[in-house]
TINU-570020 format. One record per residue (C-alpha): residue number from 0; residue in three letters; x, y, z. Coordinates in nm, 4 decimals, padded with zeros to 6 digits, always signed. Each point is the difference from the previous one (the first is absolute). Layout:
TINU-570020
{NUM,'ALA',{X,Y,Z}}
...
***
This chain:
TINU-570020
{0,'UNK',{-07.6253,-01.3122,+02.7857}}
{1,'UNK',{-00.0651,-00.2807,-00.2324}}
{2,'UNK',{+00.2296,-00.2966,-00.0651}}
{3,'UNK',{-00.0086,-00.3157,-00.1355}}
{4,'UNK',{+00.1278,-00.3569,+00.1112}}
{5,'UNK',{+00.1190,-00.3161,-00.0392}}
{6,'UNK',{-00.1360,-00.2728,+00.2327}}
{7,'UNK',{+00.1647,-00.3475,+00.0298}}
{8,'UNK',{-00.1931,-00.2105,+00.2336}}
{9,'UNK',{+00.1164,-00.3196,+00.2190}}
{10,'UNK',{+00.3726,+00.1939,+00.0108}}
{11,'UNK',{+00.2079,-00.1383,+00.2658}}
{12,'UNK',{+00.0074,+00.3679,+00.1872}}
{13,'UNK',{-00.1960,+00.3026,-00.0127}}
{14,'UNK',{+00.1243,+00.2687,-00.1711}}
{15,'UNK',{-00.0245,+00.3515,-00.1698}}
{16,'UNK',{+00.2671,+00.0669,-00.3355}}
{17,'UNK',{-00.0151,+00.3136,-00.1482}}
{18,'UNK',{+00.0915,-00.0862,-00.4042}}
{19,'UNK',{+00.3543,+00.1590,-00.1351}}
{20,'UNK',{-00.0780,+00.3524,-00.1539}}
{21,'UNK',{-00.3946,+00.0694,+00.1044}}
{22,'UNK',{-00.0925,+00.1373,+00.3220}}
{23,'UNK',{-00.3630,-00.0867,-00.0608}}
{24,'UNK',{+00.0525,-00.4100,-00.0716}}
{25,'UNK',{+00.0641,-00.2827,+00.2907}}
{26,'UNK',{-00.0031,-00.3517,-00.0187}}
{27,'UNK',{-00.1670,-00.1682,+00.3397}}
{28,'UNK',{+00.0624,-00.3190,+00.1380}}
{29,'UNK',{-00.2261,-00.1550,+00.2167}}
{30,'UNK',{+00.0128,-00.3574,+00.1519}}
{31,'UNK',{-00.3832,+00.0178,+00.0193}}
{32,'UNK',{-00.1978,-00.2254,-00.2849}}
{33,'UNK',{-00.2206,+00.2525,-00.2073}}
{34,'UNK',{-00.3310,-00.1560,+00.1384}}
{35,'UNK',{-00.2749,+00.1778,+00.1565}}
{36,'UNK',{+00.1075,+00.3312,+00.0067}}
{37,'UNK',{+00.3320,-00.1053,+00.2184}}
{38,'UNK',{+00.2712,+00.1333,-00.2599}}
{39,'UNK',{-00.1502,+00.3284,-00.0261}}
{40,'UNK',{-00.0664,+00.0799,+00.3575}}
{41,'UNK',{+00.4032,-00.0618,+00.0673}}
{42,'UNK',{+00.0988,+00.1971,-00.3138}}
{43,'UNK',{-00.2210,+00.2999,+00.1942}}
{44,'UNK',{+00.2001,-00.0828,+00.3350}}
{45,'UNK',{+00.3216,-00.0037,-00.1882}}
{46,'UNK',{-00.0737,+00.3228,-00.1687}}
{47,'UNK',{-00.0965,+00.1351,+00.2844}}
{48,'UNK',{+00.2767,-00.0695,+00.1275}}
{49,'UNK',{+00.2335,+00.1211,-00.2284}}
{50,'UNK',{-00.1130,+00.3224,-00.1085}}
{51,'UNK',{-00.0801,+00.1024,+00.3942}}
{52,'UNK',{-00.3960,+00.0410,-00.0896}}
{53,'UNK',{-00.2989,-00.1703,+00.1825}}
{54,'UNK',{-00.1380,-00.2858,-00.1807}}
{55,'UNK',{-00.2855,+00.1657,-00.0446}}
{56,'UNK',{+00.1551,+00.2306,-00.2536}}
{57,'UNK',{+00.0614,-00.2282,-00.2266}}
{58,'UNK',{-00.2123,-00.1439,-00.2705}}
{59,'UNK',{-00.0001,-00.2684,-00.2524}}
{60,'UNK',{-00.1014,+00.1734,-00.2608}}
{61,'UNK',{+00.0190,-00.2047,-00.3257}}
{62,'UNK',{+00.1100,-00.3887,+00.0330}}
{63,'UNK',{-00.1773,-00.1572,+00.3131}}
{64,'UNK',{+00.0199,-00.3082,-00.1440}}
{65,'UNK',{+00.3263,+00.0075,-00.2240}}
{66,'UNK',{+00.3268,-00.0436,+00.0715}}
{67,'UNK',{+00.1218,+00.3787,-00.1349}}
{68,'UNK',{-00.2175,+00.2410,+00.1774}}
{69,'UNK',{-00.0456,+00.3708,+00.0033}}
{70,'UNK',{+00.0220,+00.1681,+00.3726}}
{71,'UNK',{-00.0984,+00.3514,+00.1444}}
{72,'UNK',{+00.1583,+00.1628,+00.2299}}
{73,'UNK',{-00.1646,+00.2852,+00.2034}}
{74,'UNK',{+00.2574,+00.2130,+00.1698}}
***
């Protein structure tokens, strides 16, 4: 499965949104700063999370460094 997301860094909580009328868009809020790789590794864990999949599973696959990313999801 492929989705895309959102990512709003520095956020007061962490926290997955799945966007009105698209089951394959989130927004994800992280109260990590997006420096050194920190943002994305919680996005994984959050994911992870989420979707019930080890974090190994999932992949950044367009976006590492942007703040609206493409994900994969192996199932």
């Amino acid at each position: 499965m492929t989705i895309k997301i959102k990512v709003n860094t520095r956020s007061k909580q962490n926290l997955v949104e799945p966007v009105a009328n698209d089951e394959y868009q989130f927004v994800v809020k992280v109260n990590v700063p997006p420096e050194n790789n920190k943002a994305n590794y919680e996005i994984i864990k959050m994911l992870a999370d989420y979707f019930q999949v080890a974090k190994n599973s999932i992949t950044i696959v367009k976006g590492a460094k942007s703040n609206i990313k493409t994900i994969s999801i192996d199932e």
